[in-house]
BADREN-751120 format. One record per residue (C-alpha): x, y, z; residue number from 1; residue in one letter. Coordinates in steps of 0.05 Angstrom, whole numbers, plus 32768, in hexadecimal, padded with zeros to 4 digits. Layout:
% residues N
<atom px="X" py="Y" pz="Z" k="NUM" r="A"/>
...
% end
This chain:
% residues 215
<atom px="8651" py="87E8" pz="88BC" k="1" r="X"/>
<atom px="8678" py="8805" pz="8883" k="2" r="X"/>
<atom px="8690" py="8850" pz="888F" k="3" r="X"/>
<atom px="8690" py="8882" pz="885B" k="4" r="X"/>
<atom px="86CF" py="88AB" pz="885C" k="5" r="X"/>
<atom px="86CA" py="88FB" pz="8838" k="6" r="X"/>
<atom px="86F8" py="8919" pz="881A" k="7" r="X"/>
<atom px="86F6" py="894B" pz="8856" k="8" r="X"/>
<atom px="8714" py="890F" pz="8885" k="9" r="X"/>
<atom px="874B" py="8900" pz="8850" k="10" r="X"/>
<atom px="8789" py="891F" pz="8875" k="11" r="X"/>
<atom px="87A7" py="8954" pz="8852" k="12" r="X"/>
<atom px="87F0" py="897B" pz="885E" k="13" r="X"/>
<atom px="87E6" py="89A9" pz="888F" k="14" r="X"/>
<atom px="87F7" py="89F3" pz="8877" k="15" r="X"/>
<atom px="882C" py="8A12" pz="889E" k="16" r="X"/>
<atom px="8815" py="8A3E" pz="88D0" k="17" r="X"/>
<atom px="882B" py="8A84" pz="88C8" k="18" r="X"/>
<atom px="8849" py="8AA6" pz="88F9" k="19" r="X"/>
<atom px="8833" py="8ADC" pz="8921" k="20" r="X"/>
<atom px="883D" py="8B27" pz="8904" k="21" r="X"/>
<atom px="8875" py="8B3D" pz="893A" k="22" r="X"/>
<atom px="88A1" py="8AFC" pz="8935" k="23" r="X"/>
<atom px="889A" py="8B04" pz="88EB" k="24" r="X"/>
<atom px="88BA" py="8B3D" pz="88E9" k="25" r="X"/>
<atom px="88ED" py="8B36" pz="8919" k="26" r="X"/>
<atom px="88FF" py="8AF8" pz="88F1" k="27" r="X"/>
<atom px="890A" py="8B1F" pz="88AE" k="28" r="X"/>
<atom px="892E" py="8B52" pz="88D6" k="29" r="X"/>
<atom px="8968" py="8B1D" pz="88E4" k="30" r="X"/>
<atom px="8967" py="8AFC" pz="88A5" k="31" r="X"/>
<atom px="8974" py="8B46" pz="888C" k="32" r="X"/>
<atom px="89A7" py="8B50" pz="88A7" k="33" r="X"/>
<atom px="89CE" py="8B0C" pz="88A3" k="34" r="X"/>
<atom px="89CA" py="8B1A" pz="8852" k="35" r="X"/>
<atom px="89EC" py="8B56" pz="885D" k="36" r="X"/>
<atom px="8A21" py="8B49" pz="8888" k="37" r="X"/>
<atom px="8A50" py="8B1F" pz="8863" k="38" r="X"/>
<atom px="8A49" py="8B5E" pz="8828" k="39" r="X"/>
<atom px="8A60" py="8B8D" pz="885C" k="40" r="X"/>
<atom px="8A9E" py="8B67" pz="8876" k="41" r="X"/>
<atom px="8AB3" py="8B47" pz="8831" k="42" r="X"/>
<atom px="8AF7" py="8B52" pz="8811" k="43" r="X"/>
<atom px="8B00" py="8B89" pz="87E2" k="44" r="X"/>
<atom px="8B3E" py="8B7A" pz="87C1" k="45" r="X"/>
<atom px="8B2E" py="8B9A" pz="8778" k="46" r="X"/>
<atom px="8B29" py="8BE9" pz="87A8" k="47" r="X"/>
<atom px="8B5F" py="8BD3" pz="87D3" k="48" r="X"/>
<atom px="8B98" py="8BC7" pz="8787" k="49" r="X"/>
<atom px="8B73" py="8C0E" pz="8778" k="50" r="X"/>
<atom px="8B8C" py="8C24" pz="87B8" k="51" r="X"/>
<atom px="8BD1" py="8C0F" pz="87B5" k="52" r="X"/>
<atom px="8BD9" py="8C2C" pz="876D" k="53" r="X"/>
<atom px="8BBE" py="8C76" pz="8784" k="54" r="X"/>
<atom px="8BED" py="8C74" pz="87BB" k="55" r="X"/>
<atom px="8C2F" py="8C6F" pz="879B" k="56" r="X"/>
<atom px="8C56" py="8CAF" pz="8791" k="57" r="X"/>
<atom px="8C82" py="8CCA" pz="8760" k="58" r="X"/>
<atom px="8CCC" py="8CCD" pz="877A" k="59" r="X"/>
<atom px="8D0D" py="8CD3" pz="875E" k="60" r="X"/>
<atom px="8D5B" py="8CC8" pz="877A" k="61" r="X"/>
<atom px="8D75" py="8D11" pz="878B" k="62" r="X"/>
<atom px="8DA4" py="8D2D" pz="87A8" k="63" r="X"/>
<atom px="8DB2" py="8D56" pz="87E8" k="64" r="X"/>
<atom px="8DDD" py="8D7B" pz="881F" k="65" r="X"/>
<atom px="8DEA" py="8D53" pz="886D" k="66" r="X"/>
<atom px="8DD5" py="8D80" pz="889A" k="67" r="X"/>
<atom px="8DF2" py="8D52" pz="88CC" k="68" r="X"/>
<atom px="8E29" py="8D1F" pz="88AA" k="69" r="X"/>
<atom px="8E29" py="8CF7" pz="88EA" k="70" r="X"/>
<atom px="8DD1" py="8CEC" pz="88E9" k="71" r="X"/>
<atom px="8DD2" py="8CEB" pz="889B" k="72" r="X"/>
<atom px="8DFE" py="8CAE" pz="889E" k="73" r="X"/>
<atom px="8DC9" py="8C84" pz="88CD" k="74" r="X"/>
<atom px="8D96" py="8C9E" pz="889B" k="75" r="X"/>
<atom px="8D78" py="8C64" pz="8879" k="76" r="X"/>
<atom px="8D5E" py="8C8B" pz="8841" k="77" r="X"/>
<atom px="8DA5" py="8C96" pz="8829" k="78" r="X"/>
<atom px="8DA9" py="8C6E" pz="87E9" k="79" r="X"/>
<atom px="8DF3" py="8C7F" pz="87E0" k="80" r="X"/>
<atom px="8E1E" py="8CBE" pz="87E2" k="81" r="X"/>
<atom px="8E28" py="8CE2" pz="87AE" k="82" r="X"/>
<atom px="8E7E" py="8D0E" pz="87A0" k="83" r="X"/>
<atom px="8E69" py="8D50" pz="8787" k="84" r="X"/>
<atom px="8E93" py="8D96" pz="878C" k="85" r="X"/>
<atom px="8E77" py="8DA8" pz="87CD" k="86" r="X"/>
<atom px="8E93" py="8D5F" pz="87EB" k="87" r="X"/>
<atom px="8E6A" py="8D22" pz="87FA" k="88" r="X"/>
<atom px="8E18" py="8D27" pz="87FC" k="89" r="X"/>
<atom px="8DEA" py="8CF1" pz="8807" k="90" r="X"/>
<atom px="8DB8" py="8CD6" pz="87CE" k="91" r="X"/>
<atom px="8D72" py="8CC4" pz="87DD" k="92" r="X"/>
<atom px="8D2D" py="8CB2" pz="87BE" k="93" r="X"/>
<atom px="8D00" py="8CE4" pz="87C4" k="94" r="X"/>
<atom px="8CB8" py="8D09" pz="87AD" k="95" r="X"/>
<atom px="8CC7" py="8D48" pz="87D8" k="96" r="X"/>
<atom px="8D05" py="8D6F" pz="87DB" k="97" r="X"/>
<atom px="8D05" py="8D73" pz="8827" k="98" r="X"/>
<atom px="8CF6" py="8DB7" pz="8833" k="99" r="X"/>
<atom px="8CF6" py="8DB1" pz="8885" k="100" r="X"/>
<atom px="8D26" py="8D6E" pz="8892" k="101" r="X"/>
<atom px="8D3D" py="8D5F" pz="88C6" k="102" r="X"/>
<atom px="8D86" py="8D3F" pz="88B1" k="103" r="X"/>
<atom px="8D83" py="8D4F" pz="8864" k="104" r="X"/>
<atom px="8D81" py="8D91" pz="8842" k="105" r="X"/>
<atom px="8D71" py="8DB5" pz="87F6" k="106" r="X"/>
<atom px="8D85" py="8DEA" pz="87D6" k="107" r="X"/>
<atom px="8D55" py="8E24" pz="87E5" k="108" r="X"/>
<atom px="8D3B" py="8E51" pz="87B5" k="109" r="X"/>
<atom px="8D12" py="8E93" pz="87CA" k="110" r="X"/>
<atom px="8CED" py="8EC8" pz="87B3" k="111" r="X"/>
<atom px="8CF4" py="8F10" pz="87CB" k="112" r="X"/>
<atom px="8CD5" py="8F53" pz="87CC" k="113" r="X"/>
<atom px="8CF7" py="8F96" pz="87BF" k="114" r="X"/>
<atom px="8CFC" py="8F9D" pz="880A" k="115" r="X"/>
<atom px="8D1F" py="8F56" pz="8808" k="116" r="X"/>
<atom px="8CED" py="8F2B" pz="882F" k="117" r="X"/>
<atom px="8CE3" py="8EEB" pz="8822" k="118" r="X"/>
<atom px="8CA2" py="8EDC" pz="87FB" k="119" r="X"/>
<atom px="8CA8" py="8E95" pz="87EA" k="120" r="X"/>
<atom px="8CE1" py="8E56" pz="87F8" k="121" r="X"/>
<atom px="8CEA" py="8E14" pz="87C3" k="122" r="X"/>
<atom px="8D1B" py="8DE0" pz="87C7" k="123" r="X"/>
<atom px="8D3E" py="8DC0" pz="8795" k="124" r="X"/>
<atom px="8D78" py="8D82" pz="879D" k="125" r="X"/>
<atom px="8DB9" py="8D8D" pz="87A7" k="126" r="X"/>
<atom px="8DDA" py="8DB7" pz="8777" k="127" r="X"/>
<atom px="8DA5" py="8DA5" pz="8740" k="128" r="X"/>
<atom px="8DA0" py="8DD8" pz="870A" k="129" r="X"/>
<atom px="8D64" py="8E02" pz="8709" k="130" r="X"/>
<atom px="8D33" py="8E0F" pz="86DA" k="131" r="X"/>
<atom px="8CF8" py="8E43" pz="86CF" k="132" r="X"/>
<atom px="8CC6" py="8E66" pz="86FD" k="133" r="X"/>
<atom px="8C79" py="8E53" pz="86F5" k="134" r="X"/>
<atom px="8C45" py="8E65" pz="871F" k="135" r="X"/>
<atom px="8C52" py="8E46" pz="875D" k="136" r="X"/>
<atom px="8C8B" py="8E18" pz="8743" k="137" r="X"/>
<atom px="8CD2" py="8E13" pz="8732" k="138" r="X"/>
<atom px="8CF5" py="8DF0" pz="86FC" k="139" r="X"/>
<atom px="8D33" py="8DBF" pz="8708" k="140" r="X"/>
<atom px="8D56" py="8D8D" pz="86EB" k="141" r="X"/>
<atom px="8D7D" py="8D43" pz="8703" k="142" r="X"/>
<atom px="8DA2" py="8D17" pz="86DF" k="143" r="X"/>
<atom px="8D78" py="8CCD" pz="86DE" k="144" r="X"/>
<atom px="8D84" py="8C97" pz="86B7" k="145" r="X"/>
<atom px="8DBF" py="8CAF" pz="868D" k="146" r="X"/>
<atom px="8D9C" py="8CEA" pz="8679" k="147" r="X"/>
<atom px="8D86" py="8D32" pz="868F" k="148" r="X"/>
<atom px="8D3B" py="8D30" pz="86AA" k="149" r="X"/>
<atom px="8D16" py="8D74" pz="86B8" k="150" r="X"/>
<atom px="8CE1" py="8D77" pz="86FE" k="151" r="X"/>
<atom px="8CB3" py="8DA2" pz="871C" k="152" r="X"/>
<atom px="8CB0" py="8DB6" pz="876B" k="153" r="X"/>
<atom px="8C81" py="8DE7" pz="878A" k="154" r="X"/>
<atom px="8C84" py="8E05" pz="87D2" k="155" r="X"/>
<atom px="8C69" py="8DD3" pz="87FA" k="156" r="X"/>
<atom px="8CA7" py="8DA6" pz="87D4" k="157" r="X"/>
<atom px="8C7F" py="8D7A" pz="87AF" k="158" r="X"/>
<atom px="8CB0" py="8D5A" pz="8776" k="159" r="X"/>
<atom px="8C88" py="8D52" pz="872B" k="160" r="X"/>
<atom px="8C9A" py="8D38" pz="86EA" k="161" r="X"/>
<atom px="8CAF" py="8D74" pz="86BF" k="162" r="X"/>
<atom px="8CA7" py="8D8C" pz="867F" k="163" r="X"/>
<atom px="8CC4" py="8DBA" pz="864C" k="164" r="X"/>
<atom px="8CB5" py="8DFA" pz="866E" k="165" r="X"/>
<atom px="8CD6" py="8DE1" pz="86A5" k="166" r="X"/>
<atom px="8D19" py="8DF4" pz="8687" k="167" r="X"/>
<atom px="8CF3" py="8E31" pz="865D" k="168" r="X"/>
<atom px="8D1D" py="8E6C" pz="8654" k="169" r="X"/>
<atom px="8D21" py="8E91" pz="8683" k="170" r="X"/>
<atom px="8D45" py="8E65" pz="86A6" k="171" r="X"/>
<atom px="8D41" py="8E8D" pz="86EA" k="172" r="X"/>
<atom px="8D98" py="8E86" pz="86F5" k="173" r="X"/>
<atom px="8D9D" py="8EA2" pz="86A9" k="174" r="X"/>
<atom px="8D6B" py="8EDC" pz="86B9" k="175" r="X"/>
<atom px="8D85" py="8F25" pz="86C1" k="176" r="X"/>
<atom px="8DAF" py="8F2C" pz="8712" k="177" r="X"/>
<atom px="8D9C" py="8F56" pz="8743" k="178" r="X"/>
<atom px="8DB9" py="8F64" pz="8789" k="179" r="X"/>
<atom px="8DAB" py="8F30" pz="87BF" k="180" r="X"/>
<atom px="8D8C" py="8F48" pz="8801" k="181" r="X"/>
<atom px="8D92" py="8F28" pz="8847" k="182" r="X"/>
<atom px="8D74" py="8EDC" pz="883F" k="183" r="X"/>
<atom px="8D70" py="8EBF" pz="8880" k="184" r="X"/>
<atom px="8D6F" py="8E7A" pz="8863" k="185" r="X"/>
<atom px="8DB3" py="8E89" pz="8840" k="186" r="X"/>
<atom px="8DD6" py="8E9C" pz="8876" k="187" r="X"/>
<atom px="8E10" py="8EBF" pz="885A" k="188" r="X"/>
<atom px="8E24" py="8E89" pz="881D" k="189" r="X"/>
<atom px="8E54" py="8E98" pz="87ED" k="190" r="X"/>
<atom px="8E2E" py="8E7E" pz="87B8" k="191" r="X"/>
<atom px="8DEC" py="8EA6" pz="87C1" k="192" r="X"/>
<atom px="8DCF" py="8EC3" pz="8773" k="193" r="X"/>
<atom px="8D93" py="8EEC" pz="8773" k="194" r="X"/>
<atom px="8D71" py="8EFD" pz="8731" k="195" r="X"/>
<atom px="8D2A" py="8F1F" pz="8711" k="196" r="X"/>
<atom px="8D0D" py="8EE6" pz="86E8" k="197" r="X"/>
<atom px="8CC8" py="8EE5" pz="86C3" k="198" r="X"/>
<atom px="8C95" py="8EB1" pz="86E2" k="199" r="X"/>
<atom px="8C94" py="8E87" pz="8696" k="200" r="X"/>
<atom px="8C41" py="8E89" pz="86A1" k="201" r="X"/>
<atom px="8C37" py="8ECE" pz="86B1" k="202" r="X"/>
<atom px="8C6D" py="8EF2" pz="868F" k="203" r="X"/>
<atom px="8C72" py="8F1A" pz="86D6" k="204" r="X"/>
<atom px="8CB9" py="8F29" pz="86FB" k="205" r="X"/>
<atom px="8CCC" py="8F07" pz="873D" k="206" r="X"/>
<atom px="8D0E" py="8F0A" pz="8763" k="207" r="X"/>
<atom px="8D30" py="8ECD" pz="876D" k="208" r="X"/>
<atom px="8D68" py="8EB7" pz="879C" k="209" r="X"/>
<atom px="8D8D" py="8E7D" pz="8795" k="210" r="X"/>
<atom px="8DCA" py="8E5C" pz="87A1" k="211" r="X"/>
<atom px="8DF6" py="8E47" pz="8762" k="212" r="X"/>
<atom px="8E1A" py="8E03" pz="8765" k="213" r="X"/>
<atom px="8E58" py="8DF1" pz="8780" k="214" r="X"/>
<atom px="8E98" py="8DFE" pz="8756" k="215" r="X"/>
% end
């Protein structure tokens, strides 16, 4: 007897069965979340150049005094040492000007009242010729390169590229003397200046000590 086959007996690809609700969604849980984990550990080197850029800081070779000759010479920031009028002083790279070292010192500059405290402390290298008062700055200048380069420092010692009013007149050593109190930081040097100077923003007056360079 011939059989008639129907299109309904004519085997067909079975669909795929979908999954039940709760495994479905635990299964696009963890394909989540392999996509995103290679993003979240993958190199960065584009932020990390960034990085490395931002981070350097603007130094320059300066000079100052050995507190102790015997610790400055194991001191492997000393670039060289420098002959100067006050006798040998070591030479380093720097962005500060070492305001609270503990083997290398500056030459302090300080503010006073009337009543001769102490108001405010800079730095500046070694016997480096100072410039103007501004705001919370000082003026000074270095010899780099051949040629006389003017910087800024504030009070926390910060060193800056200068300008022409750093060396603006008046220069705070040209400005009219007056007589030097009792600076604890000085001790009792020989060289100690004290002057009124105008702050070259503000046009107010300010007493300034400071020590004058080695003859």
């Amino acid at each position: 007897m011939a059989m008639t086959i129907s299109n309904a007996d004519v085997a067909k690809p079975k669909a795929k069965s979908a999954l039940p609700a709760w495994l479905a969604f635990v299964v696009g849980i963890a394909l989540a979340g392999c996509d995103r984990a290679p993003s979240a550990i993958s190199p960065q080197p584009a932020k990390s150049e960034r990085s490395e850029k931002t981070s350097q800081t603007f130094a320059i070779e300066a000079e100052f005094s050995a507190k102790d000759t015997v610790a400055a010479e194991k001191d492997r920031r000393i670039l060289r040492w420098a002959d100067s009028p006050c006798g040998m002083s070591p030479v380093v790279k720097t962005d500060s000007v070492l305001l609270n070292d503990a083997v290398l010192q500056p030459d302090f500059v300080v503010e006073f009242a009337a009543d001769g405290r102490a108001l405010r402390t800079w730095g500046k290298p070694f016997n480096a010729p100072i410039g103007a008062l501004r705001g919370d700055r000082i003026g000074f200048s270095q010899w780099q390169g051949g040629q006389e380069r003017l910087y800024w420092t504030d009070t926390s010692g910060r060193i800056a590229p200068g300008d022409a009013t750093a060396d603006a007149h008046p220069r705070i050593d040209e400005s009219a003397p007056v007589e030097c109190p009792a600076i604890e930081i000085f001790g009792e040097s020989e060289y100690l200046q004290c002057f009124e100077t105008i702050d070259a923003s503000t046009g107010r007056k300010h007493r300034i000590a400071v020590e004058a360079a080695c003859t």
